[in-house]
C-alpha positions as CSV (number, residue, x, y, z in Angstrom):
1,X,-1.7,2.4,16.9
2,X,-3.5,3.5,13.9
3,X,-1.2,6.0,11.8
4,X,-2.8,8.8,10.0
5,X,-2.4,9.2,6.5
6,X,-2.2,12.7,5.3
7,X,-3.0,13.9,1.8
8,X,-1.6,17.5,0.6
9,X,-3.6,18.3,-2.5
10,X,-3.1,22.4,-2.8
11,X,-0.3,24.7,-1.9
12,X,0.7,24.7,1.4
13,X,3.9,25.6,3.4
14,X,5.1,22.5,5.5
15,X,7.7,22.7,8.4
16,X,8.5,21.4,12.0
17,X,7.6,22.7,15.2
18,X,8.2,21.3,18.4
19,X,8.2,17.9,17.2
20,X,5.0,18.3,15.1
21,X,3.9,19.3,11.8
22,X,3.0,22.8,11.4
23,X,0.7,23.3,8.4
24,X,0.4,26.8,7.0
25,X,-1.8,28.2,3.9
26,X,0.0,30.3,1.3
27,X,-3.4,31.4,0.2
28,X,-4.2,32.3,3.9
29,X,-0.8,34.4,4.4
30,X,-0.5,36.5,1.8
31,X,-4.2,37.6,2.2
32,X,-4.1,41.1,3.5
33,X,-7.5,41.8,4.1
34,X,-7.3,38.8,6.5
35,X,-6.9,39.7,10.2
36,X,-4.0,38.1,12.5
37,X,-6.3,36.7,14.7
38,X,-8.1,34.4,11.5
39,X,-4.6,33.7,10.4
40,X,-3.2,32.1,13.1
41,X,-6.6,30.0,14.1
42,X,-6.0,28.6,10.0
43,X,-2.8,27.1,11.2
44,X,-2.6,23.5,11.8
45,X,-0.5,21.2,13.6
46,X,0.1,17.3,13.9
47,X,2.1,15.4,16.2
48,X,4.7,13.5,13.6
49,X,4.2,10.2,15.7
50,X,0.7,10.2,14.8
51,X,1.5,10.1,10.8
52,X,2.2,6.7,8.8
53,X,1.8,8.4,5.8
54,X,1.5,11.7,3.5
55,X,0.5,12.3,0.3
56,X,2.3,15.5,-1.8
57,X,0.2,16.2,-4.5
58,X,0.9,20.1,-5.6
59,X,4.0,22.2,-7.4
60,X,3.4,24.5,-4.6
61,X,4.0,22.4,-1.8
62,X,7.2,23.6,0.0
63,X,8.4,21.4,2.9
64,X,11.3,21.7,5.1
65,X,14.4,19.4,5.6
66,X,14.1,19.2,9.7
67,X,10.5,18.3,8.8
68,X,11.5,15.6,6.1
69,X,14.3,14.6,9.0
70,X,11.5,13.8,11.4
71,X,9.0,12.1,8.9
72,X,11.5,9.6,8.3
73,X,13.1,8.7,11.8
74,X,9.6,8.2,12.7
75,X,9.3,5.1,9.6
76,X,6.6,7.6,7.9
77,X,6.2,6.8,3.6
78,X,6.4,10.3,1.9
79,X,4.4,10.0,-1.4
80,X,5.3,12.7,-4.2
81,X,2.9,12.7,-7.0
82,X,3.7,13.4,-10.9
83,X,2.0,16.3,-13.3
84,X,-0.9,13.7,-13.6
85,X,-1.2,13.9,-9.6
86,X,-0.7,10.2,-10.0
87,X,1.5,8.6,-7.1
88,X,5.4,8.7,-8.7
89,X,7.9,9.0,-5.9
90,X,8.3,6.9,-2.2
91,X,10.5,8.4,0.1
92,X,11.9,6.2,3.1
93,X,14.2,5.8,6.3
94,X,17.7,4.2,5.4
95,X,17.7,2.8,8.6
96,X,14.7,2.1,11.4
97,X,15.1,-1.4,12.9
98,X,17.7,-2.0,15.9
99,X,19.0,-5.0,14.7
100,X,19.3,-4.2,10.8
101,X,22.4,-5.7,9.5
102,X,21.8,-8.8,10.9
103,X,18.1,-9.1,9.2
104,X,19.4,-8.1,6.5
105,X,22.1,-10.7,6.5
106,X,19.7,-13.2,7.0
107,X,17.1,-12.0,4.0
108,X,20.5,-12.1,1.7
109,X,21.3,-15.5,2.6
110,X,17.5,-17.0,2.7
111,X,17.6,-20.1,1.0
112,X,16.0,-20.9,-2.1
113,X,13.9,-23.4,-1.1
114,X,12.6,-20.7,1.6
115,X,11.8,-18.3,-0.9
116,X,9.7,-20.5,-3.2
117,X,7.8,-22.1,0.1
118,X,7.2,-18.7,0.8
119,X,6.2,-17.8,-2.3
120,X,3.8,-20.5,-2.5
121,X,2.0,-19.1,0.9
122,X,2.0,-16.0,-0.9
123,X,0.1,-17.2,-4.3
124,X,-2.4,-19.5,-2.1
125,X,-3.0,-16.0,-0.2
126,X,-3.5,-14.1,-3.3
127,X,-6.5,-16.3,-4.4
128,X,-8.2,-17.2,-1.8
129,X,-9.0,-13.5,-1.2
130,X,-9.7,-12.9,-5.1
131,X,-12.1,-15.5,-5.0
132,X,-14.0,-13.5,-2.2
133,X,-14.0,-10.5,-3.8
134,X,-15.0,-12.2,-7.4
135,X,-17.7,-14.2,-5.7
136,X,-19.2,-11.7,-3.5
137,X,-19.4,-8.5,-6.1
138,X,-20.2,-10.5,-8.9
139,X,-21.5,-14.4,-8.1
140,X,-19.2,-15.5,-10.5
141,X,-18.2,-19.3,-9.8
142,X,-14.8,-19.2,-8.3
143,X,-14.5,-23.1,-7.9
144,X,-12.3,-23.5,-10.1
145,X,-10.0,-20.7,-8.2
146,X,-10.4,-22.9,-5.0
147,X,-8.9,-25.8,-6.9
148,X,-6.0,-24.1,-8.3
149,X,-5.5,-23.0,-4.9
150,X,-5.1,-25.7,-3.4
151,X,-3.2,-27.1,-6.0
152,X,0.0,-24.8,-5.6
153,X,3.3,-26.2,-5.4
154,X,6.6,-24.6,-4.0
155,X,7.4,-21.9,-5.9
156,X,3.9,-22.5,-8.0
157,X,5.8,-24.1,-11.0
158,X,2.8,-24.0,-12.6
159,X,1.9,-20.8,-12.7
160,X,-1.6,-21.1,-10.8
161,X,-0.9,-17.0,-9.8
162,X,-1.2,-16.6,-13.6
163,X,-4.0,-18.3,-14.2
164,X,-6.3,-17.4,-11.3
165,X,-5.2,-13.7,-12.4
166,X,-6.7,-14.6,-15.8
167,X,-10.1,-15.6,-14.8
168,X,-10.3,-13.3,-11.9
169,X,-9.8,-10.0,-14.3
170,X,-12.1,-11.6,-17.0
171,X,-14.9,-11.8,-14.7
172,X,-14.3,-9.0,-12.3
173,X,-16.2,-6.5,-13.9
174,X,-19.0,-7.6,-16.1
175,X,-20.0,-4.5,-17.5
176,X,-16.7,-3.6,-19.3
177,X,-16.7,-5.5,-22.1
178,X,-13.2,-6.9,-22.5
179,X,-11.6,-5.7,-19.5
180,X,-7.7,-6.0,-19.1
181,X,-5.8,-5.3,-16.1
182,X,-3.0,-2.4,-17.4
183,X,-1.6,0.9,-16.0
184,X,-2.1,2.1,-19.0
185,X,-5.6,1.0,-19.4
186,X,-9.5,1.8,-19.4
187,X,-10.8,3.4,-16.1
188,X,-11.3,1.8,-13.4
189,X,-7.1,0.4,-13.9
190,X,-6.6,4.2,-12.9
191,X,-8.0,3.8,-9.6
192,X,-6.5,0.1,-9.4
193,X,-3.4,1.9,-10.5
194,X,-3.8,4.8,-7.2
195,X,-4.8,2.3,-4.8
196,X,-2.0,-0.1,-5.4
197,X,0.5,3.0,-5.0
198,X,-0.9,3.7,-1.7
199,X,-1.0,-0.1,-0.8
200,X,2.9,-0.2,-1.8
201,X,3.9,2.8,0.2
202,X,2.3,0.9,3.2
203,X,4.1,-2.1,2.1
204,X,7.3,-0.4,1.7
205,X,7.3,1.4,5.0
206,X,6.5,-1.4,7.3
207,X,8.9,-3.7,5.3
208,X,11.6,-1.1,6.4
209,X,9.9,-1.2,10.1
210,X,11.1,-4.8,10.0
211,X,14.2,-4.6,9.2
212,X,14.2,-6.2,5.4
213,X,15.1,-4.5,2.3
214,X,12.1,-3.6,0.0
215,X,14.6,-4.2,-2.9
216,X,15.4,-7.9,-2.6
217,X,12.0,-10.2,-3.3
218,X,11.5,-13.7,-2.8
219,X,10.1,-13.9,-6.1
220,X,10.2,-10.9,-7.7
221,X,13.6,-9.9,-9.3
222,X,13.6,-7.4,-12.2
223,X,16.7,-5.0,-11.8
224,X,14.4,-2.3,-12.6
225,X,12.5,-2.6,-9.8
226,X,13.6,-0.9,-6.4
227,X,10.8,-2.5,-4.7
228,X,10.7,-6.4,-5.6
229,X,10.1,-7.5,-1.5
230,X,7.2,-5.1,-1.4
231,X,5.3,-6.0,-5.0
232,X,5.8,-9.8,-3.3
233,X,3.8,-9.3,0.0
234,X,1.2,-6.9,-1.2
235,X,-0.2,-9.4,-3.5
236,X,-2.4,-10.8,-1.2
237,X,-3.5,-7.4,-0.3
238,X,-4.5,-6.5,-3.8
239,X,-8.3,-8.0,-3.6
240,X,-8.7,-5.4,-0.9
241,X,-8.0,-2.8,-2.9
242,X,-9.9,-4.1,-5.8
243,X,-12.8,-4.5,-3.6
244,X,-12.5,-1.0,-2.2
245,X,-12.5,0.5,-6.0
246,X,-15.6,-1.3,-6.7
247,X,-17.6,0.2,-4.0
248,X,-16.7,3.5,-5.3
249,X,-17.4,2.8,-9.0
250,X,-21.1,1.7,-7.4
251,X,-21.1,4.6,-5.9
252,X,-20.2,6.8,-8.8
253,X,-21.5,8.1,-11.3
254,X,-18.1,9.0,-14.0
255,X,-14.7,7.3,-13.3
256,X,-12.5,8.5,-16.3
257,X,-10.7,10.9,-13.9
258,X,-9.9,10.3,-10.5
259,X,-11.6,13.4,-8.1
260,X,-10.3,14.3,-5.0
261,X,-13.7,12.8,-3.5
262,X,-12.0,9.2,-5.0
263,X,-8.6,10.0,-3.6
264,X,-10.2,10.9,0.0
265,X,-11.8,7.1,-0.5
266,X,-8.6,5.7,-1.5
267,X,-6.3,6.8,1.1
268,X,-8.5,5.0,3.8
269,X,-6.6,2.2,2.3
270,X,-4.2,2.1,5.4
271,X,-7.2,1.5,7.6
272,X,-9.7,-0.8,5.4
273,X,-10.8,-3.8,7.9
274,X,-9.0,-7.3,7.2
275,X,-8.9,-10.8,9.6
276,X,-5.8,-11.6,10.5
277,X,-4.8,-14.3,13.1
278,X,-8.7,-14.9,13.4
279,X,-9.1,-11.3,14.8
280,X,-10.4,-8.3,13.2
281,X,-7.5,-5.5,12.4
282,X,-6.7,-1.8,10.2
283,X,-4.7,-3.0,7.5
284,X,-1.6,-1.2,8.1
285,X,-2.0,-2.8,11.5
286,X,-2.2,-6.4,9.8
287,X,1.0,-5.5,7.5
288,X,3.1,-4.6,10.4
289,X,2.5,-8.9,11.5
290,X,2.7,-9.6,7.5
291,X,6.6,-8.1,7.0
292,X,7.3,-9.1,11.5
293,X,6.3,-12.8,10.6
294,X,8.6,-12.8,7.4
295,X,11.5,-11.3,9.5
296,X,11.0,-14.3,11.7
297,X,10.9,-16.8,8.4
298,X,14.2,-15.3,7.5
299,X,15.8,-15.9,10.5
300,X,14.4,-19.9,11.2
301,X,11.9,-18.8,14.1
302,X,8.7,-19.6,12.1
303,X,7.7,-20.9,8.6
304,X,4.6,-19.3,7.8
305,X,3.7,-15.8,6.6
306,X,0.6,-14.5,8.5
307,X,-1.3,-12.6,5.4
308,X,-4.7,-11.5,5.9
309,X,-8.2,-12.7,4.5
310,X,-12.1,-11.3,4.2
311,X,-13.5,-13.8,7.0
């Protein structure tokens, strides 16, 4: 099933009603010259297990805890945003798979050569779909990213992640003269920046929904970083968002600030198309067999990763 993704973008009071969420408009409420009758047909409601994810982007958002309480025991990401209404904050469940501890046991104790085959499944992944992407927005020859493809190693010793990163950013888009992949960088890394956010979240949640820690990559490690297992298994996902923010900067006209119109765009992140297992599939869908086939390398059943691809 398709989860909705929910975006909160002005003030709004948030609570629980009979198992759903019950959406209500300050600016509607406190309206006296509103009758009873239009005040009650401006309340909304949503049944929780329809929700994947939601989006809190305003100071005046109030929510309650019963309402948080549900969100979570039904594996749903909450998103806060910062004064920059950039993504900032990822709320998730402690605890959502049946057999926790003992995935968990066997993440912990996933052996290093595991890691860095998975790893390498991971990188090969990663390139293949940026060389879609690079060849089919800009014809750029991506020969040379087939090659170092093919060429990874356990682990990728050599780096090739690196170096197809290189190239692929260089070329990606031709009309920004010197363009460098950065948070803090020139426009469009502000919508790469949203995307990704989103992209984690979705990561995140159904990593959980598996019964793995986000925290503990299989090649990520920084003790900074809450969400090392998450940056590692999105990377394949990545082209599809770059692809995604391409389309809108074709489709418009000033990018320097992200609109709501780009943020409506963005959040269909959860459902962009992707081929996995040969079929056509949502990618939150396709995630959910990305973090259950890693589960399964954990614990000796398989040895592959199923990541997605363009065709």
């Amino acid at each position: 099933m398709i989860k909705k993704t929910l975006y909160f973008g002005n003030p709004a009071y948030l609570s629980l009603k009979n198992s759903q969420l019950l959406i209500r408009l300050p600016e509607v409420e406190k309206n006296d010259s509103l009758s009873e009758s239009f005040k009650s047909r401006a309340v909304k409601v949503i049944p929780i297990e329809d929700i994947g994810v939601v989006v809190l982007d305003n100071k005046q958002i109030t929510l309650t805890h019963g309402l948080m309480e549900k969100l979570l025991e039904n594996n749903c990401a909450l998103i806060t945003c910062n004064s920059k209404r950039m993504p900032y904050g990822l709320m998730l469940p402690l605890a959502y798979n049946t057999t926790q501890t003992e995935r968990y046991r066997n993440q912990i104790e996933a052996s290093l050569p595991l890691k860095k085959q998975l790893w390498q499944q991971t990188v090969e992944a990663k390139i293949n779909n940026q060389a879609h992407v690079l060849s089919t927005t800009t014809g750029s020859v991506v020969k040379n990213m087939h090659k170092w493809r093919s060429d990874v190693k356990s682990g990728d010793p050599d780096n090739y992640e690196a170096r197809a990163a290189v190239y692929y950013w260089a070329n990606l888009f031709p009309s920004i003269d010197g363009f460098v992949r950065s948070r803090e960088g020139v426009p469009p890394n502000n919508l790469l920046n949203y995307g990704y956010a989103v992209l984690r979240a979705v990561v995140a949640r159904s990593l959980v929904a598996s019964g793995l820690l986000p925290t503990l990559g299989i090649h990520h490690r920084s003790k900074y970083n809450a969400y090392c297992l998450a940056d590692d298994i999105m990377e394949p996902y990545r082209p599809f968002v770059d692809n995604l923010v391409i389309e809108i900067m074709q489709s418009s006209s000033d990018i320097s600030e992200i609109t709501k119109e780009h943020k409506s765009e963005l959040l269909n992140i959860p459902v962009l198309d992707v081929i996995i297992n040969n079929k056509r599939s949502p990618l939150m869908v396709a995630m959910q067999q990305t973090t259950a086939s890693l589960a399964q390398c954990f614990m000796g059943e398989v040895r592959k990763i199923k990541y997605p691809s363009f065709d």
